[in-house]
N, C-alpha and C positions, 0 to 999 in steps of 0.2 A: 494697080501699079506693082511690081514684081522689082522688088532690089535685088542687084548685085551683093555678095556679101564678102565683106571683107576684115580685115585682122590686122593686128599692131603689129610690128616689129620695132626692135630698136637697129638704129644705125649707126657707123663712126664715120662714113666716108665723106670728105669731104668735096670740094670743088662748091661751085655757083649753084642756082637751079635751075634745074631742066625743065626745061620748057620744050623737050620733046611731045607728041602727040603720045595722051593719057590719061586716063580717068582722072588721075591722081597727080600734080608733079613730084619729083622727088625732092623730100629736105636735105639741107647742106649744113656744114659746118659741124657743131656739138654733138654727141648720142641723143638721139630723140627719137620719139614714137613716129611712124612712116603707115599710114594708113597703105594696104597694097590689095585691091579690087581681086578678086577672086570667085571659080565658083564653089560649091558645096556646102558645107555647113561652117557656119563664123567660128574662126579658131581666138588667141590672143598668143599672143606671149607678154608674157606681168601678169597684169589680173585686168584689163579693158576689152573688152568685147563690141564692136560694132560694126552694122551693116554700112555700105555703100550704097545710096539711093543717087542712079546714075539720070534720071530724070533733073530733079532738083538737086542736084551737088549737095549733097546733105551725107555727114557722119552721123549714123543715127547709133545711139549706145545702148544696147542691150541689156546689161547688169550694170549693178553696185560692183564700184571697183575703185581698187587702188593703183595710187603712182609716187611711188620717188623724185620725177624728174618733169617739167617743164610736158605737156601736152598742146605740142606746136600746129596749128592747126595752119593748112595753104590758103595759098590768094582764094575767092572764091566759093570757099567750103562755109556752110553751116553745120555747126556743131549743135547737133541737136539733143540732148541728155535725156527725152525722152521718158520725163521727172525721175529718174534715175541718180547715181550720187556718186561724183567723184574725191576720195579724200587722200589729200595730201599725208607721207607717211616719210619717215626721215628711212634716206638711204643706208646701206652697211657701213659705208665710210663716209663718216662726214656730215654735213646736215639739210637739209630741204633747202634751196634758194631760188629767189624768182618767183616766178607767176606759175600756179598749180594751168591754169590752159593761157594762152596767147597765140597771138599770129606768130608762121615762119620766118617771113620775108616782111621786107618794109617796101612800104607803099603796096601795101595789099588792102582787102577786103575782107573782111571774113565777120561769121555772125554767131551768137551764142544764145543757147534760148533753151527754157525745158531743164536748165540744169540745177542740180545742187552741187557747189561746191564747200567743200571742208575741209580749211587748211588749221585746225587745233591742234598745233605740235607743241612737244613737251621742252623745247630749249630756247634761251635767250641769246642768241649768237651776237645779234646786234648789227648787221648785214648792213652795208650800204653800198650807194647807186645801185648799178644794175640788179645786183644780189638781193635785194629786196624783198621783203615776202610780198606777195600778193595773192589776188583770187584768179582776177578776169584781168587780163591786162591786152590792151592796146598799143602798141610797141611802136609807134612808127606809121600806123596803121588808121584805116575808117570802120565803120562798120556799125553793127549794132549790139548791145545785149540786153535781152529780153526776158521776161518771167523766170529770173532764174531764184536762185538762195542760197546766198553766200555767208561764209562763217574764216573768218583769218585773225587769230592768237596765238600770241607763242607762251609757255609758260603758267605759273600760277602769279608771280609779281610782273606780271610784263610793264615794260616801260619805254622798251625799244620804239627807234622812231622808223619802222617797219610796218607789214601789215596792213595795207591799202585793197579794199574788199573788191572796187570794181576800178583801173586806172587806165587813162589815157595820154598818153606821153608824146610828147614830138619835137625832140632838139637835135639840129645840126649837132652831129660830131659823138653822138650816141650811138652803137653799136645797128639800130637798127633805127631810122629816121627818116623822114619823105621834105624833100624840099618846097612841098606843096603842101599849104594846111591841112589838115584832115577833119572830117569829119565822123563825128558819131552819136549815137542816138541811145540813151540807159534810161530804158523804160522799166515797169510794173517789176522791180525786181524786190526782192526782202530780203534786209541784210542786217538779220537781229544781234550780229556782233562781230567789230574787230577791231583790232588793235591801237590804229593811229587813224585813217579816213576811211570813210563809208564809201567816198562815189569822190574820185578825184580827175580832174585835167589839166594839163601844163603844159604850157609850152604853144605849141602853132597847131591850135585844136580849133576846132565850133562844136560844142556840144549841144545838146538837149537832154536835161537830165529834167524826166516827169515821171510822175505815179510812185515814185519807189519810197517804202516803209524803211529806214535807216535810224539802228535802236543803238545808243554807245553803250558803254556798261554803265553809266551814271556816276554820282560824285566819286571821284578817286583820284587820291594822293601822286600817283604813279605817273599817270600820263596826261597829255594836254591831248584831246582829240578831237574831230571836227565830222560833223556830218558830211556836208558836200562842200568841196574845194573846187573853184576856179581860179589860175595865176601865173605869171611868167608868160602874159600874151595873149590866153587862151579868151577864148570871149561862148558864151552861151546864153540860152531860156532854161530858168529853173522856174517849173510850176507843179504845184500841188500835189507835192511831195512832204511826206508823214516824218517827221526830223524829230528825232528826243534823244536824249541821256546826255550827252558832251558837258561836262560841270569838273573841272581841274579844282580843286577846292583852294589849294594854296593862292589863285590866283595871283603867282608869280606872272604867268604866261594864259593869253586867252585858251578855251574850249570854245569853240562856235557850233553853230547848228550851219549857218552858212559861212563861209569864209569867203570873199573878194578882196584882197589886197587896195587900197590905193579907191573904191568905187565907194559913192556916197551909200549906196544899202548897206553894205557891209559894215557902216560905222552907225548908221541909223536904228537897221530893224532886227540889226545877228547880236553883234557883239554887246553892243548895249543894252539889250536885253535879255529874258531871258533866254539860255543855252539849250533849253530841251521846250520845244515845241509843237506843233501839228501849223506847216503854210500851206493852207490848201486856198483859200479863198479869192486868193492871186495871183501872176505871176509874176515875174522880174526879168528883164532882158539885162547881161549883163556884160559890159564891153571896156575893152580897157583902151 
């Protein structure tokens, strides 16, 4: 198999998407990276580098490289990192916000696999709703992420309630949203550290969150944080998945290993006990 090879650009132009005949379609609204199918040798503009596999609709990443801004990937596309390493780096003006890769468009498709992402910036901005930090985020969106390794902290005291390592979101009236549940599926990933969740979905999701190693930083003052969150709707299977560190010591406010709002495990076999664990030996179907 012979890729086409292709190169980043960034865009400002706005309008809807095009949904003209193309390899690729075009992104809309915000400056963002615009994957554009080409022949000869794979250029970038920033520092991302990736082929076009026009067979399997696959961004495949060539180098370590850096981004400033949101890496929006279309309906359709797997984003394959190719154990390759994207990290998050704060822009000239201003600071990192948002999800270091995510979908374009809502009610799309898209998949993530093969990556590392590194979002360890140096500020506490304290972002909320959309502005968020994130790794892998799901916007609106289904899909999958697989074997990737994700890393999202801001600071040296971080405390912000920021910094969700893999997320899937889906609420009417959110900038990008599907009026149709979505699904998605966060397999064999390792996410030896981040801020506030490991592995989160909210909202009008069905997940399946299995295999993934999800490590907090352990007892600390600063933040309350949770392995894997399901809530606000969402319903999923979490099975045999490696959960440890989440321990808030003040115990003002719980750390979980699992979090379920409102669901008899959640009060049984997370919270009430202990916060840092290994549940491999079963699973839990979890529905609200």
């Amino acid at each position: 198999m012979r890729p086409s090879n292709a190169r980043i650009r960034s865009t400002t132009e706005g309008g809807s998407l095009d949904r003209s005949p193309a390899p690729v379609p075009r992104l809309s609204r915000i400056p963002r990276f615009v994957l554009v199918p080409r022949s000869g040798t794979p250029s970038a503009v920033g520092t991302c580098t990736l082929s076009f596999l026009t067979e399997t609709a696959t961004w495949l990443l060539l180098l370590d490289c850096t981004t400033d801004t949101a890496i929006q990937v279309p309906d359709g596309i797997t984003l394959d990192g190719n154990g390759h390493k994207i990290t998050a780096v704060e822009p000239g003006i201003g600071h990192f916000t948002g999800a270091v890769v995510q979908n374009a468009t809502a009610q799309s498709t898209i998949h993530v696999t093969n990556l590392t992402v590194d979002a360890t910036l140096p500020g506490n901005p304290c972002d909320a709703g959309e502005q968020r930090l994130r790794g892998i985020l799901f916007f609106g969106a289904s899909g999958t992420a697989t074997n990737n390794h994700v890393t999202v902290t801001q600071g040296v005291n971080f405390g912000c309630q920021e910094g969700n390592a893999i997320e899937a979101r889906n609420f009417v009236g959110e900038t990008l949203s599907s009026p149709d549940r979505t699904s998605v599926t966060i397999s064999d990933n390792v996410i030896p550290l981040y801020q506030k969740t490991g592995i989160l979905a909210n909202g009008n999701v069905d997940a399946i969150v299995t295999r993934n190693v999800v490590t907090g930083v352990g007892p600390s003052t600063l933040i309350a944080q949770n392995g894997v969150q399901m809530g606000f709707g969402a319903t999923g299977l979490i099975s045999a998945n490696e959960i440890s560190g989440n321990n808030y010591t003040p115990n003002s406010f719980f750390a979980c290993g699992i979090i379920a709002p409102r669901i008899l495990i959640y009060r049984y076999a997370v919270c009430g006990a202990p916060r840092s664990f290994r549940w491999r030996p079963f699973s839990a179907f979890i529905k609200e």
